[in-house]
N, C-alpha and C positions, 0 to 999 in steps of 0.2 A: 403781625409780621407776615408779609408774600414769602412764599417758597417759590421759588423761580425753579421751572422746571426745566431739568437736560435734556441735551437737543436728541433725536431717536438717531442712531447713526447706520446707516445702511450700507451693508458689504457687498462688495464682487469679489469673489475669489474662485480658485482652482479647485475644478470638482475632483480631478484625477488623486489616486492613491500613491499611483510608481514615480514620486518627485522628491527629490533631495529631502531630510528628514529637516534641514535648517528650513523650509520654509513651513512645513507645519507643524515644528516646533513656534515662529512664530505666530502661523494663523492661532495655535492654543493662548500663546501669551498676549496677543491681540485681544481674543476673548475675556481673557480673565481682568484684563486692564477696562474693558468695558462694563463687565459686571462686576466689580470691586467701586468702579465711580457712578454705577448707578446710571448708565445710559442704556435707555432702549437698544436692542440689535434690532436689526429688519435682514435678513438673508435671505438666500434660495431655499433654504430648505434642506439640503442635499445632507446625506448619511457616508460623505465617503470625499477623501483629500482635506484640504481646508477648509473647506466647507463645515465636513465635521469635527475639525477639529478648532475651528472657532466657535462655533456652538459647545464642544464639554469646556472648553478654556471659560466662555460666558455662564456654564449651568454649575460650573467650581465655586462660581461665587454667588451661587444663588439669583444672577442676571436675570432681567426682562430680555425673553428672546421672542420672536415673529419671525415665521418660516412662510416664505409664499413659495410657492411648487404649484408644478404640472403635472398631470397626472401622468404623462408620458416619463417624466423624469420618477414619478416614485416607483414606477411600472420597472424603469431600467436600473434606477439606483439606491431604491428605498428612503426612505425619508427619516427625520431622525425625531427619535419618541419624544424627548424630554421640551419639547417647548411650551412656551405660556401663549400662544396663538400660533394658530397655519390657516394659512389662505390656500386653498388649492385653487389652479384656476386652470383654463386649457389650453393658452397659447404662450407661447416667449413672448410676443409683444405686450399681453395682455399683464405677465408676471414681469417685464419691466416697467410699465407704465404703474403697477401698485407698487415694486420697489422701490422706483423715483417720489413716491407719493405718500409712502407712507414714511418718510428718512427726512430727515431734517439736515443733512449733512450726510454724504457719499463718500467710502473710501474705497480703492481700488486697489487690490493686494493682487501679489502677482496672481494669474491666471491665462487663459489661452481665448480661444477665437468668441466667446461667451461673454468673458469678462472686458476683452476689446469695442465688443457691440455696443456694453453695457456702457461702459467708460464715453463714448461717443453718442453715445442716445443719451446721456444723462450732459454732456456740453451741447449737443443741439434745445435738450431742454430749456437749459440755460438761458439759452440765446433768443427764447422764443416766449419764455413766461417771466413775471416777476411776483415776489421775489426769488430772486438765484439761489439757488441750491449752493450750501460749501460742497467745492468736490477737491479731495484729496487723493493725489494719486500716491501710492508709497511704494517708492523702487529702491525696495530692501533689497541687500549685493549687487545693486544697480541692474534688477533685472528690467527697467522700462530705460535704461539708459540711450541704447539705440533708438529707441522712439521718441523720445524725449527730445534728443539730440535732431533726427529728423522734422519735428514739428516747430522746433528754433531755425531749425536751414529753413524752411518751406514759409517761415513766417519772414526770414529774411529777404523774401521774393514780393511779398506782399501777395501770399495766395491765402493764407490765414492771418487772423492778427495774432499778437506775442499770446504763446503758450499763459504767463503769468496773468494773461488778463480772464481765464478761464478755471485754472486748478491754482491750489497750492503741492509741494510736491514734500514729502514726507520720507528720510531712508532710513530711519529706527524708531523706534516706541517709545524714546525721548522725545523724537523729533513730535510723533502724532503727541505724546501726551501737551507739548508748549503748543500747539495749535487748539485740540478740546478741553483744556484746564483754562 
C-alpha cells in the first residue's frame, strides 16, 4: 500500500505581539489544525506575534515544524526553541526564496509589509516556474478585504489578470481545512 505523503504547507504571518488577541488566537488554531493532520509547517522562525503562536498551536500536537530566519531577525526577535529544523540564512530574499521552496502549498494569514512582499513574491513565482505553488490567502474578519477588493478593480482594467487565476482565498479554518483535506 503507498502512503501518499501531505503537502508541507508554508506560512506568512504577523511578527508583531500588540494585535488584536482574535488573530493570534487564530494563528495558534491554525497551528494546531496543522499538526493534528500531519502536515509539515515551513515558517519564518520568529518567537513573537503569530508567528509564535502558530508554532505552539503546531508543537500542541506534536507537528513537523521548519523555522527559516535571519539572523538579523533572531538578533531583534529571538527565534523559537521548539522546532524539528531551522535554516538560518542572511538575507529576506534569500529566506523567502527557501520559504517558497521548501512549501508545497503557501498560506498568507493576516500580517503587515513582510507578509505583503511574501504574498507577491510567492504570485510572481507563480507566474514564472512550474509547477504552481497552491497559494491561499486567508482574510479572516476580512482583514485582506480592501486588497482583495482592489486587485478585482485593477483586474477589471486589464492591468492584472483575475485575482482567482492566482490564489485561492480562505476566511475561516473550515474554510482552509475544505481546501487541504
Amino acid at each position: 500500500m503507498k502512503i501518499l505523503k501531505k503537502p508541507s504547507i508554508g506560512v506568512f504571518c504577523s511578527a508583531k505581539n500588540n494585535i488584536p488577541n482574535d488573530f493570534l488566537n487564530f494563528a495558534y488554531k491554525f497551528g494546531s489544525f496543522l499538526g493534528k493532520n500531519n502536515f509539515k509547517t515551513v515558517y519564518g522562525g520568529g518567537n513573537q506575534g503569530m508567528m509564535k503562536k502558530l508554532a505552539e498551536g503546531v508543537c500542541s500536537e506534536k507537528g513537523d515544524i521548519l523555522g527559516i530566519i535571519t539572523l538579523e531577525f533572531i538578533k531583534r526577535e529571538g527565534n523559537f526553541e521548539n522546532l524539528n529544523d531551522k535554516i538560518i540564512c542572511e538575507s529576506l530574499d534569500e529566506r523567502k526564496k527557501l520559504l517558497i521552496s521548501h512549501s508545497d502549498v503557501l498560506c498568507v494569514l493576516p500580517g503587515g509589509f513582510g507578509s505583503l512582499d511574501e504574498l507577491f513574491t510567492a504570485i510572481q513565482f507563480n507566474n514564472l516556474n512550474s509547477p504552481r505553488k497552491t497559494l491561499i490567502i486567508v482574510d479572516y474578519l476580512n482583514f485582506y478585504a480592501p486588497l482583495l477588493n482592489w486587485l478585482e478593480d485593477i483586474s477589471n482594467i486589464n492591468i492584472i489578470e483575475k485575482p482567482a487565476n492566482h490564489f485561492c482565498i480562505a476566511r475561516s479554518l473550515h474554510d482552509i481545512e475544505k481546501l487541504l483535506l
